[in-house]
C-alpha positions as CSV (number, residue, x, y, z in Angstrom):
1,X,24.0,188.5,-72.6
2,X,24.4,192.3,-73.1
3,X,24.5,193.3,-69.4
4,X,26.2,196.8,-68.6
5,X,29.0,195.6,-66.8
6,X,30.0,193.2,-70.2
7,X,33.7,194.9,-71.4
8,X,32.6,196.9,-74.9
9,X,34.6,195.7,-77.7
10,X,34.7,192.5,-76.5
11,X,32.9,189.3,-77.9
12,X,31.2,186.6,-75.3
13,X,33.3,184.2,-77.3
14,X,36.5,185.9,-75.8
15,X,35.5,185.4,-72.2
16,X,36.4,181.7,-70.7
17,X,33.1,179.4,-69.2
18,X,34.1,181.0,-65.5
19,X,34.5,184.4,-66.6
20,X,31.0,184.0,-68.5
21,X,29.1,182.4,-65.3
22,X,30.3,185.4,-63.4
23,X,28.7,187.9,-65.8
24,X,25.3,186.2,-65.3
25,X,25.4,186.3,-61.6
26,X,26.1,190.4,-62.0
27,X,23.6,190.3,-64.5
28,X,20.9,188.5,-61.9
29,X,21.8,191.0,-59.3
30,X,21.0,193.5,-61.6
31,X,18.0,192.2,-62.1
32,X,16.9,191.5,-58.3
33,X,18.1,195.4,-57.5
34,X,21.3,194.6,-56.1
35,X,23.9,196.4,-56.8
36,X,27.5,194.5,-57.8
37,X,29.6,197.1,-56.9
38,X,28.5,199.7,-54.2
39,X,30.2,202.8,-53.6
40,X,30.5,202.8,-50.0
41,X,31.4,200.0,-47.1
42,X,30.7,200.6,-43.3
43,X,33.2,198.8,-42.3
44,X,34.5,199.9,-38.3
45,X,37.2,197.2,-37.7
46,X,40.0,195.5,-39.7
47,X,40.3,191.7,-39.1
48,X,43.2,192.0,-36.5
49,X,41.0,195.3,-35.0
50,X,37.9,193.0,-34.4
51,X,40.2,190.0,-33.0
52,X,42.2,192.0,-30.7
53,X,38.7,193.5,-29.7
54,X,37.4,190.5,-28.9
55,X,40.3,189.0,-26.9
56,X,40.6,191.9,-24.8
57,X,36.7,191.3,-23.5
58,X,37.3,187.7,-22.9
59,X,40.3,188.6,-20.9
60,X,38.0,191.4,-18.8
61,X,35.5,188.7,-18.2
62,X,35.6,186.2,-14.9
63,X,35.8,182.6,-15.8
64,X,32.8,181.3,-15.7
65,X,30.9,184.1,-16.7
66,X,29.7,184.8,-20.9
67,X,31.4,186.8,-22.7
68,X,29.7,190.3,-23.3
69,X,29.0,190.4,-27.0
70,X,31.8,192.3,-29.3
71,X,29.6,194.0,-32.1
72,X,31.7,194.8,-35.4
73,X,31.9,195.5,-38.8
74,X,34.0,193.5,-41.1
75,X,34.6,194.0,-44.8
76,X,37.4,192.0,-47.3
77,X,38.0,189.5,-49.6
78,X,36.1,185.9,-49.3
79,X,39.0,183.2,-49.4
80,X,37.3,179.6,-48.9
81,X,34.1,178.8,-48.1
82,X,32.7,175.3,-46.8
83,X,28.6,175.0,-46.6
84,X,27.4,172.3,-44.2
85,X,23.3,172.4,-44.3
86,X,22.5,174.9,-42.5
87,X,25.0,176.7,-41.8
88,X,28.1,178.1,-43.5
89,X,32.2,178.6,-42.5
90,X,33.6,181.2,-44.6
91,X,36.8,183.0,-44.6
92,X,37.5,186.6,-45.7
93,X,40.9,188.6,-45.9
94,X,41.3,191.5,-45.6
95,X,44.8,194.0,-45.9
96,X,45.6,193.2,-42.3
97,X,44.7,189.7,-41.9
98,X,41.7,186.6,-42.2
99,X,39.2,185.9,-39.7
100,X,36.2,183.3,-40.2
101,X,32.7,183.9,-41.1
102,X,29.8,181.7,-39.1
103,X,26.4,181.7,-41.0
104,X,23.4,180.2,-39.3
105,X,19.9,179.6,-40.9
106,X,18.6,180.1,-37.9
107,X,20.1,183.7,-37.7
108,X,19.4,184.7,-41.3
109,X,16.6,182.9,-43.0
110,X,17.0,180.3,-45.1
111,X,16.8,182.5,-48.2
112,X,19.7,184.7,-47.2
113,X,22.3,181.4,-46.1
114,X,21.0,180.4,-50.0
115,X,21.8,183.6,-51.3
116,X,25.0,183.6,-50.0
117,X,26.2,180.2,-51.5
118,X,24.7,180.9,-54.7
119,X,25.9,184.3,-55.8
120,X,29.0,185.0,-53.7
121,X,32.4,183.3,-54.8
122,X,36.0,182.9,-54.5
123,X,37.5,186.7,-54.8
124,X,34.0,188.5,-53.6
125,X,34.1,191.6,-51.4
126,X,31.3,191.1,-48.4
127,X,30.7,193.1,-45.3
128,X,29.5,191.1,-42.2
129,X,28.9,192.0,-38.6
130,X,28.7,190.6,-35.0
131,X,31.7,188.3,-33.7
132,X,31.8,185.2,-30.8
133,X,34.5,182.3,-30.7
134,X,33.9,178.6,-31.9
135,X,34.3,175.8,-30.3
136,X,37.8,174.9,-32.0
137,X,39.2,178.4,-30.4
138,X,39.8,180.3,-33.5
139,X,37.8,183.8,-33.0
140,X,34.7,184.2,-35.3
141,X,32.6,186.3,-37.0
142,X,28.3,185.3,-36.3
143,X,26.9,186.7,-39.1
144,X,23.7,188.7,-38.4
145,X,24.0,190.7,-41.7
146,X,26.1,190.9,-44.4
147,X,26.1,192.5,-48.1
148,X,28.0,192.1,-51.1
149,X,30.8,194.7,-51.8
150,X,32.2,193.7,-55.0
151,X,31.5,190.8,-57.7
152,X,35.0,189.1,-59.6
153,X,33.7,189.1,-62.9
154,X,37.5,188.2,-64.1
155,X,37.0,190.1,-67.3
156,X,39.6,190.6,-70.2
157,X,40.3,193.6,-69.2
158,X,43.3,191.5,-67.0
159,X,44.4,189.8,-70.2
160,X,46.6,190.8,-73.2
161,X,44.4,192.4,-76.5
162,X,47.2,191.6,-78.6
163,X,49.7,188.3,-79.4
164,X,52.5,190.9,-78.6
165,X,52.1,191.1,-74.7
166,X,52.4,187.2,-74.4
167,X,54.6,185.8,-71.4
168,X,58.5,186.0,-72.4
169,X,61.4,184.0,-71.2
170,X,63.8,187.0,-70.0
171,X,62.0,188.3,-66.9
172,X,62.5,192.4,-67.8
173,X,61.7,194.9,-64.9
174,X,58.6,196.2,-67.1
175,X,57.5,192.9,-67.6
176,X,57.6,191.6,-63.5
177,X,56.2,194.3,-62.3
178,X,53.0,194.8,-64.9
179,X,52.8,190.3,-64.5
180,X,53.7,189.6,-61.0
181,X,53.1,192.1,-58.7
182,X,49.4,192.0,-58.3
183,X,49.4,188.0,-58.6
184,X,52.0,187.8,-55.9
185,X,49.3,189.8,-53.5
186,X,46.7,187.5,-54.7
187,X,48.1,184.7,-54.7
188,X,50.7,184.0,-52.0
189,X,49.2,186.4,-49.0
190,X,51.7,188.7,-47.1
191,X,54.6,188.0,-50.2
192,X,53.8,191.4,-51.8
193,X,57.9,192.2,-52.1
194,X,59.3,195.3,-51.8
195,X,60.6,195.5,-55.4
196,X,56.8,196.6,-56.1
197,X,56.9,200.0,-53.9
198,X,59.2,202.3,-54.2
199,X,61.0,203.9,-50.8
200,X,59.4,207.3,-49.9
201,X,62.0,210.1,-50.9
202,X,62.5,213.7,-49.3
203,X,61.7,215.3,-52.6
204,X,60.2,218.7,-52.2
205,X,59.2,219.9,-48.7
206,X,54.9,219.9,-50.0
207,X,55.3,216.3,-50.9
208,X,57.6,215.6,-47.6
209,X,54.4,216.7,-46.0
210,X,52.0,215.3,-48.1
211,X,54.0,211.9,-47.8
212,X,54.0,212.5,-44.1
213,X,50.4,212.9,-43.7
214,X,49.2,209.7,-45.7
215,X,51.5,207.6,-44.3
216,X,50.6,208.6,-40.7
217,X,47.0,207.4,-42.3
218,X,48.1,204.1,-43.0
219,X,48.8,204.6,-46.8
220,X,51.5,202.8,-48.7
221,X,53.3,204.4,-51.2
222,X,53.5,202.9,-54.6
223,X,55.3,202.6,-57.6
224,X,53.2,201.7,-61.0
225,X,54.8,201.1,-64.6
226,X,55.7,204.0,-66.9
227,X,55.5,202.2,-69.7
228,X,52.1,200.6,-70.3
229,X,51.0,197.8,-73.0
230,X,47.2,199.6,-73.1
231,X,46.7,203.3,-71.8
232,X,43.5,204.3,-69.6
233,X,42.2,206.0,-66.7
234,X,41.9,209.4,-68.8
235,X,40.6,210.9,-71.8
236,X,43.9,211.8,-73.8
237,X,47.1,211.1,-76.5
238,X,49.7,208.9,-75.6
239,X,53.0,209.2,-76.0
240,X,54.1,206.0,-77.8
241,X,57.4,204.7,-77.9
242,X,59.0,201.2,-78.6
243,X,60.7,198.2,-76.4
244,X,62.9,196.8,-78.7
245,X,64.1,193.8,-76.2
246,X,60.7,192.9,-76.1
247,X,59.9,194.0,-79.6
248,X,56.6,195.4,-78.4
249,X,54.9,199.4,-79.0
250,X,54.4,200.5,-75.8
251,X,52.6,203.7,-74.2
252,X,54.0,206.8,-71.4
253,X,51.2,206.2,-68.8
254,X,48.5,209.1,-68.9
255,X,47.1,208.2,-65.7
256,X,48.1,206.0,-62.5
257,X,44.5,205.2,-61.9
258,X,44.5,201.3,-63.6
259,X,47.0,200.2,-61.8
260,X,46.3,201.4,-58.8
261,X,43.2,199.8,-59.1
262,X,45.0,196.4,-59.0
263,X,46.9,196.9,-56.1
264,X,43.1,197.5,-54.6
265,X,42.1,193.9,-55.6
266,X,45.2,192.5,-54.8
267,X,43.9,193.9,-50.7
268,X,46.6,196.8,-50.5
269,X,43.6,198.5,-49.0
270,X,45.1,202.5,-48.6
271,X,48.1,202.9,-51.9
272,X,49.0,206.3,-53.3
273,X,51.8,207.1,-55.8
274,X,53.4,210.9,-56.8
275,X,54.9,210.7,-59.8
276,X,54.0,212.1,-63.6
277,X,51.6,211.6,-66.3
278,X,52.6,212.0,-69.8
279,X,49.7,213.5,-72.1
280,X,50.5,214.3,-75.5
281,X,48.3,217.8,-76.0
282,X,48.9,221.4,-75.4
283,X,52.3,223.0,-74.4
284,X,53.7,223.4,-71.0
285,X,55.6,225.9,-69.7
């Protein structure tokens, strides 16, 4: 299997039987013209959005009469899903909250409700739209349409490339932040502690601003590691130094991009950090 999305300089004997299952399904969605990872989501509510949306035009509506229908766009993470014949409970989460997915054969063909339980798993980004409540009370999404948003392939690139960067028994700051921030976000929903952002700071009256404007967005401001076990996001030199409590080389970031990234997966939807990069080239002044 030599699909694009495959790591480079990694063997298929270095990817475990999940991770390997994964990179078929991308592979077959390749293949059928699907797209594993689109660049853009039309997504017009968050979960607690569409619920709030929803209860609001049950509350406007006399008893006795339907409900008018809410329509809205959802888009996060799948959590659980239970198929039952012919139709399908799912639940996605998203950075605001979990709501439930209803698919009906009926509704979407039986080659679309197939689709769905054979190529989408655990970790998946979807986007779904249309929204009623079930019997049991708890508000739902009917699905009328939905599309994938992101394949969990699980690749290596999460994992250590060298024996050095193996778990340790003293929990250093470098070490809980790179191992257990993400994971906590994952893992255990709504634990993200505070000890992995960093308190905004006056600093300079531009970034005052600047940190005024995103947060009135929505964004939360981050802190990522320094010091990095592998380098990326950008085309330069390291600076290298050494750890020697954890008798490790390590590298001066030369991009916040990576990590970033993982707060992304980890369903901090809107993150930004200001800080510095440390390239080794040219001189500055």
């Amino acid at each position: 299997m030599d699909g694009k999305y495959v790591q480079k300089g990694f063997s298929m004997t270095e990817y475990t039987s999940l991770e390997k299952i994964r990179l078929e399904k991308i592979d077959e969605l390749v293949r059928e013209g699907i797209e594993p990872f689109p660049t853009r989501a039309g997504r017009t509510h968050t979960s607690l959005q569409a619920i709030a949306a929803f209860e609001t035009a049950e509350k406007s509506t006399p008893d006795g009469q339907p409900v008018p229908e809410v329509k809205v766009t959802l888009a996060g993470r799948i959590r659980a899903t239970r198929p039952m014949g012919k139709i399908t409970f799912a639940h996605i989460e998203d950075g605001y909250g979990r709501i439930q997915l209803f698919f009906r054969m009926n509704d979407l063909g039986q080659e679309r409700v197939d689709f769905f339980d054979k190529m989408f798993d655990l970790g998946d980004f979807i986007q779904a739209r249309r929204q009623f409540r079930t019997r049991t009370g708890e508000v739902t999404l009917h699905v009328h349409d939905f599309r994938l948003l992101g394949e969990r392939p699980s690749v290596p690139s999460r994992r250590p490339r060298t024996r050095s960067w193996r778990p340790v028994k003293r929990s250093g700051t470098l070490r809980w932040k790179t191992r257990n921030c993400v994971p906590s976000a994952l893992c255990r929903p709504g634990k993200l502690t505070r000890r992995c952002v960093r308190p905004s700071a006056n600093g300079l009256v531009s970034f005052r601003n600047l940190r005024e404007f995103l947060d009135e967005h929505g964004f939360l401001e981050v802190e990522t590691p320094i010091l990095q076990p592998i380098y990326g996001g950008a085309a330069a030199r390291p600076f290298t130094t050494h750890h020697n409590q954890l008798k490790q080389d390590l590298f001066l970031r030369i991009s916040f991009e990576l990590y970033l990234k993982r707060l992304l997966v980890g369903n901090l939807e809107r993150v930004y950090e200001i800080g510095r990069d440390f390239r080794n080239r040219g001189r500055f002044l």
